[in-house]
Every structure is written in C-alpha cells, then in structure tokens.
N, C-alpha and C positions, 0 to 999 in steps of 0.2 A: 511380383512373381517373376521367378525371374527363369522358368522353364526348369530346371532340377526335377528330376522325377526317382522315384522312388517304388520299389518291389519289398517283398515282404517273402524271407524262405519260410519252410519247415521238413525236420529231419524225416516224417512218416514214418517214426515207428512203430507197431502194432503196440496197441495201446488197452488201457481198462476204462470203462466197463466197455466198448465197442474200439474196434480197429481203430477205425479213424476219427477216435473222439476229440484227441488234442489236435491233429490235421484238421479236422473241420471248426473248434473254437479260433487256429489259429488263422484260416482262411475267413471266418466270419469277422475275426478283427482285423482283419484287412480290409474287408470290404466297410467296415464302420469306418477306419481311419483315410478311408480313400486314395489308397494307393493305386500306384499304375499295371503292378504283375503281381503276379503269385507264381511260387516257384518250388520246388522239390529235388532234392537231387538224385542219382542213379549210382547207389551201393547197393550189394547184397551182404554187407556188414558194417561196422563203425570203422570208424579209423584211430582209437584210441583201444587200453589195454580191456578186453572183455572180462580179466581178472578182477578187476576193480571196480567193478558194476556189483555194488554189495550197499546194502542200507549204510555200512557205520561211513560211506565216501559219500554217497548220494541221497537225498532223503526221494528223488526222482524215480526209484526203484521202487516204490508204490502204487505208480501209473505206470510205469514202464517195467514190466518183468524182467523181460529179454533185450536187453540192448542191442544183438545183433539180427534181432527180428524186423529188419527193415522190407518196405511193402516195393511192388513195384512202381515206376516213375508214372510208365505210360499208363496204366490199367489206372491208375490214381485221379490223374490227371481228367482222364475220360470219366472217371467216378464223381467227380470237382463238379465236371463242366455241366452233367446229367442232372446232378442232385442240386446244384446251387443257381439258379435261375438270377439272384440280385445279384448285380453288381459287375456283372460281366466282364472281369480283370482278362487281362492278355493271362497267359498261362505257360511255364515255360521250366526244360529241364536245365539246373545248375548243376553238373552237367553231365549229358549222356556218354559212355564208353564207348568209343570206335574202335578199344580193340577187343572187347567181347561181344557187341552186338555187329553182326553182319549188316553193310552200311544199306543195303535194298530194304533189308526190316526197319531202320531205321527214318528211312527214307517216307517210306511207307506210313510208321507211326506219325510221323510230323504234320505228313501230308493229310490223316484220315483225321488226327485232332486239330487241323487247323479246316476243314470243311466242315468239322460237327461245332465247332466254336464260331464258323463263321468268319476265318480270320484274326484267332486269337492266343494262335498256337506260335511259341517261338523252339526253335532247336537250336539249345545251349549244347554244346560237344567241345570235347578232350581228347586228350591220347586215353584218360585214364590213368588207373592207379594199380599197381603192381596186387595189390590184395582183392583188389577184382578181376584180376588177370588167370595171373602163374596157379594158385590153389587150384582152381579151375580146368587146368588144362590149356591156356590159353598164351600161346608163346609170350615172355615180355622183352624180346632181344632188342627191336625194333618197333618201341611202340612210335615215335614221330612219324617212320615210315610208312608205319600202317594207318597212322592217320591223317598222312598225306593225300595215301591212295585212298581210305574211304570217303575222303571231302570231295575228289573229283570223280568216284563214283558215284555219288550222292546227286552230285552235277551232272555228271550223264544224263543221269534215271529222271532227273526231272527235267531237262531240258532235250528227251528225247520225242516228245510229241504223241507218244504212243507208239512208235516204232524201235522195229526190232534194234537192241542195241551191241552191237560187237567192241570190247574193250581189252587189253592187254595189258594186266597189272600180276605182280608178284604176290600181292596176297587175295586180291576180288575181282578177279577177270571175271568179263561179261562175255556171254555168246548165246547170241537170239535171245538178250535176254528181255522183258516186257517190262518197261511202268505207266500205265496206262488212267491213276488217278489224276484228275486236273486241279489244278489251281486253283485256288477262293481266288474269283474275279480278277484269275490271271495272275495274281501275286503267290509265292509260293513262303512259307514260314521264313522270319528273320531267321537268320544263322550268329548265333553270338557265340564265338570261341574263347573257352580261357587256354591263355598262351603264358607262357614266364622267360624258356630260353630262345636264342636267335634265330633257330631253325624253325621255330613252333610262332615265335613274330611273324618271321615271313608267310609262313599259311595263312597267318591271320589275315594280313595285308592283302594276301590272293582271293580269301574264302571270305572274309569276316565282314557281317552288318554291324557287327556290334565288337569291340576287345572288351572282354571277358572274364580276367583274372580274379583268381583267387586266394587265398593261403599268404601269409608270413610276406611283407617285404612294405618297402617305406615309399611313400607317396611320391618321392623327390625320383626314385626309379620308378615307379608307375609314369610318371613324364615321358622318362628315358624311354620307356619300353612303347609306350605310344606312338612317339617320333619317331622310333625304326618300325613298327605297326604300318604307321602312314606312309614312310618313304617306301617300303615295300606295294604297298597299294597303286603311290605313283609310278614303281615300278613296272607295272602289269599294266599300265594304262588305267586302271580307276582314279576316281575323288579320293582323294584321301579325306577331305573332311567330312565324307561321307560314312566315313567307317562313326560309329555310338562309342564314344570313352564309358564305360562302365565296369563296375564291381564286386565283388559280392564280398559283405564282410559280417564278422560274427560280431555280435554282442554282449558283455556280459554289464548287466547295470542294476540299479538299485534305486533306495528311498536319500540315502548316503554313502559320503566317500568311503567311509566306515563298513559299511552292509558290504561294497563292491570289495576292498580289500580282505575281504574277510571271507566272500566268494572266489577273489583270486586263487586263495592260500589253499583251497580245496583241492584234494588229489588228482578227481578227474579233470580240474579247468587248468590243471599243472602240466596234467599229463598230457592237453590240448597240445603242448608244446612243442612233444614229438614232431610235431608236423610241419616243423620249421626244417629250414635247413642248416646244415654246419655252415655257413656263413653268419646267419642271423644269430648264432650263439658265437660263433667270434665276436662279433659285433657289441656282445655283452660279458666278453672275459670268458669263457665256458667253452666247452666242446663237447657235440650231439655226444649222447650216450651212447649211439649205435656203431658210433666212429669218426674220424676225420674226413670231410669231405662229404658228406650223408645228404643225400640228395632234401629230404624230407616226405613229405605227404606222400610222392608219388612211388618211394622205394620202400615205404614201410610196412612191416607185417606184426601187427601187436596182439594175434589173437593166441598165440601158444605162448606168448605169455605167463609168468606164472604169478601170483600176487608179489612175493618179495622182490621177486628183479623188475616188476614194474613200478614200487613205491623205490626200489634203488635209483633205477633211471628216472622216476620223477623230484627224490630229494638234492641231485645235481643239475636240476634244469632251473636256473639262475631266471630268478623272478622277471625281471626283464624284456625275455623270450616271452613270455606268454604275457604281456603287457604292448608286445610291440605288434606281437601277434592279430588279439581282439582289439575293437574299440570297448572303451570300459570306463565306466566312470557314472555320477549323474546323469539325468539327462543334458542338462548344460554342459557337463565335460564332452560328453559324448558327442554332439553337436559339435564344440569347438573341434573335435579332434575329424569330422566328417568335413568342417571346412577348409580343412587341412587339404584332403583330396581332390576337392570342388576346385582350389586353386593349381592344381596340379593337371585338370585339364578333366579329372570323373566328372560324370552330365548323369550318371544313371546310378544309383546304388539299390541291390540289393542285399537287406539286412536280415540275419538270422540272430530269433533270441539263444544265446546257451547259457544264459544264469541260472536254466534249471540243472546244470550239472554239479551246482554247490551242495555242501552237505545239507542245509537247513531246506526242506522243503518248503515250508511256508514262504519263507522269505525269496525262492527261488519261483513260487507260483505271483507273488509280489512283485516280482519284478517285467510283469506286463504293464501294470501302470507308466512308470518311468519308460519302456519301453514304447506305448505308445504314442508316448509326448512325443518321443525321438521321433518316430515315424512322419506324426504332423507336422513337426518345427523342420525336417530336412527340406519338404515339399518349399519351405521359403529362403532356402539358402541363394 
C-alpha cells in the first residue's frame, strides 16, 4: 500500500422515490468500498444543456426528473453526517462558491460541520462558476479577486480568537465583526482549493491544504500547475510539500470497451464537453462552440439553451474532447489512465460516477459495478 487515497463524489440531485435516495446508495457504497471522503459539490443547477434532459438522450430521467433540481451542499452534508452513523468518511464540499456565498457563512458552515462530525469536515472552495453567479445577481467581473479576499477573510474569522475583527476588503470588509465557534481540538477544516490559472495557483499556494482541481486538462499540466502551487507556498514562507496533490475526476465506465464507447456517443456525456476549454478542443482539431478562446466550465451558461443549438454544439464537439475530458474505459482502462496522474504527483483522487448520463438506463445503473472495482484497485496504486 502505498498511501494513495481515494474519495468517492455525488451530484445530489433530488431524486425518486425520496430526495436523497441515489445520494444515500451512493454514500453507502462508499462506505462498503472503504473509501477516505465523501464528497458533493455546490450548484444550484447543472452545467450541461437542461434542454436535453429528455428520455430519448438519458434513460437517467426516470430517477431523476429534474436535472436542475440540485439540493444544497451544506444542509446535505449535515443530513450525511446525522443519518449515517457507519463508516464515518471525512466529508467535504467539491466545491463551495466564494463568490455567491458570503465567506463569514461559509466560514461558519465548515466550522459547525466539522464540530458535529468531530473533525471530518473539509472545505473544498473556488471562485466559482459564472452560472452560479451572474443569473443571480452576483457580480462575475472579478471573480479571483473576490476569491482572494474571501480566503483571507475566512482567515481572519477563524484565527480571531473570538474577538472583535476590523478588516478592509473591497468586496467583505469586517468591522466589529465576531466568529466565536472553536476548533475540533484546535484544528480548524482542511482547506482544499481547486485552482487551474496563475493567479488562482498562487492563492493556492498561500491558502491551500490540499490543490484541488478539476474539469478538462492532461496530467503532464497537472505537474506543471503543482510546481507553481508549491513555489508559491515557498513563497509565503510555508512547506510546500505540505500542500495534498489531489483531484477530482468524472467517470464514465462499463462491463466493456464497447458498453463505454457506446456511453461516450450519448448526447449528454458529449455535451459533458462544453466544459472544456478552447484550448483542449485545439488540442483536438475543433474549436469550442461558444467561440475562440472559451474559457470553459467557468464562463458557461447552458440553460436557455434550446434543444437544436445544443445537439448543434454537441454534433461539433470532436470525440476526443470528451475522452480527454473523463477517465472512461473498463475498469482496467480506467485504472491505467488514473496511474497516469498518480505519476504526475496526484496523492488524492476524488471520483464521480457519470455513466448514468448515457441513454441506456440499465447499462448506466450497471455501471456501479465496474465502478466500484475502480474505487478498491486505486486505494493500491
């Protein structure tokens, strides 16, 4: 064993015949296949076209009505830690929005689930994504800078002792202001940041127990982006090999290479692809649908969407993209392709299944099996 540890997501959609029917099968296979977290991330929609949430694309639209019926992270989380007494996994958001939730709430929630957990709470944070933002109301001009300042407000408030705190920030000034919950036995939740560009490195490196990325990009830059992670860290005076290499990646897998390519081909695990950016479709001959230069995940807004211009934009998203995207394969493929990252310097992964996004429901409920081999066989990478 060679220390590799291993989390297990799920999307938390309200689900049939109870909310959190598939959040809780997928939490109980975790705790069967003995994983180290459980994880949930923080939307109040998908990131894919809500147009194309229809039976003839997803046979998934049986248990899941509403695909943009997403639950909350924290309230969840807290529901996890209540109801599920075995197994008691670390528990942690991939990841929370610093620029629509106000960083003192935030603060706050980390702090109250890591004393009702005992020390098992982690807070996963971003800038965020433009489609949890802007609809909303919620500026997105400056989201780095707002996530600048909500990580060293966050540091404030918990490293103020209980006294009054005075701050001067452009988007979360403090004045007299109080955080007064203590620490599980002094330790306050791990902070694990997903970062991708240089400015969002360097916070890592200043804020980060753990780097944290996620979305679209190749193992050989996951290195890269580490090694400015760390020299940043050294920068500030920390360990740098203190900061957790970890990941969060999606899944799509099968009984066969056949059943997976045949999941690829599916509208929605095509339209997964959106979420790349114009780079990673140069990379494959192609250019984003949305334009040259298309940030991905974080600039996208796919819910006015109408069906035909999102099977348009998914009939030019070059197979590729969404291949380089998820890991996908057998489980044996899928493993090779996860050692892939392990030599690149990842220590931590957390995996989401989305093979239920193929059209064949059966074979997309099937694909827990093959799934959770993967989960046992990474714990010995």
């Amino acid at each position: 064993m060679t220390g590799f540890r291993v989390g297990v997501g799920d999307g938390i959609p309200a689900a049939r015949p109870a909310a959190e029917t598939m959040t809780r099968a997928n939490y109980l296979g975790a705790v069967a296949n003995r994983v180290d977290s459980f994880w949930v991330p923080d939307h109040l929609n998908q990131l894919f076209p809500r147009s194309l949430w229809k039976q003839k694309y997803c046979g998934a639209t049986k248990l899941i009505p509403r695909v943009d019926a997403v639950m909350e992270p924290w309230t969840m989380l807290g529901h996890i830690a209540a109801r599920n007494r075995a197994g008691r996994l670390r528990l942690g958001v991939a990841v929370t929005d610093s620029g629509r939730r106000n960083p003192a709430v935030t603060a706050q929630a980390a702090a109250t689930l890591h004393l009702l957990t005992r020390g098992r709470a982690i807070l996963g944070i971003g800038p965020g994504e433009r489609e949890g933002n802007e609809p909303y109301g919620v500026d997105w001009s400056k989201p780095v800078a707002r996530f600048e300042e909500a990580m060293a407000t966050i540091r404030a408030l918990w490293d103020s002792g209980g006294e009054l705190v005075n701050r001067d920030s452009p988007f979360f000034p403090l004045r007299k202001a109080i955080f007064d919950l203590p620490p599980y036995r002094g330790k306050w939740p791990e902070i694990w940041i997903a970062a991708h560009g240089p400015r969002m490195l360097r916070a890592a490196g200043r804020y980060a127990d753990a780097y944290f990325p996620s979305f679209a990009h190749l193992p050989t830059e996951y290195a890269q982006r580490l090694d400015s992670v760390r020299s940043a860290a050294s920068d500030v005076g920390r360990d740098p090999m203190a900061i957790l290499p970890a990941v969060q990646m999606f899944v799509v897998t099968g009984s066969t290479r056949d059943d997976v390519d045949e999941a690829l081909d599916s509208e929605l695990l095509r339209a997964f692809g959106l979420n790349a950016s114009d780079d990673v479709f140069t990379r494959h001959g192609g250019r984003h649908p949305m334009g040259a230069g298309f940030s991905g995940a974080q600039d996208l807004l796919p819910h006015d969407m109408d069906e035909q211009t999102a099977l348009s934009h998914v009939a030019v998203i070059p197979p590729g993209v969404t291949r380089e995207f998820l890991l996908n394969g057998t489980s044996d493929e899928v493993i090779q392709q996860a050692a892939q990252w392990r030599d690149c310097g990842v220590r931590y992964m957390v995996l989401v299944n989305v093979s239920f996004l193929q059209r064949n429901l059966r074979k997309g409920l099937m694909s827990v099996k093959p799934f959770n081999k993967i989960v046992r066989e990474l714990k010995k990478l």
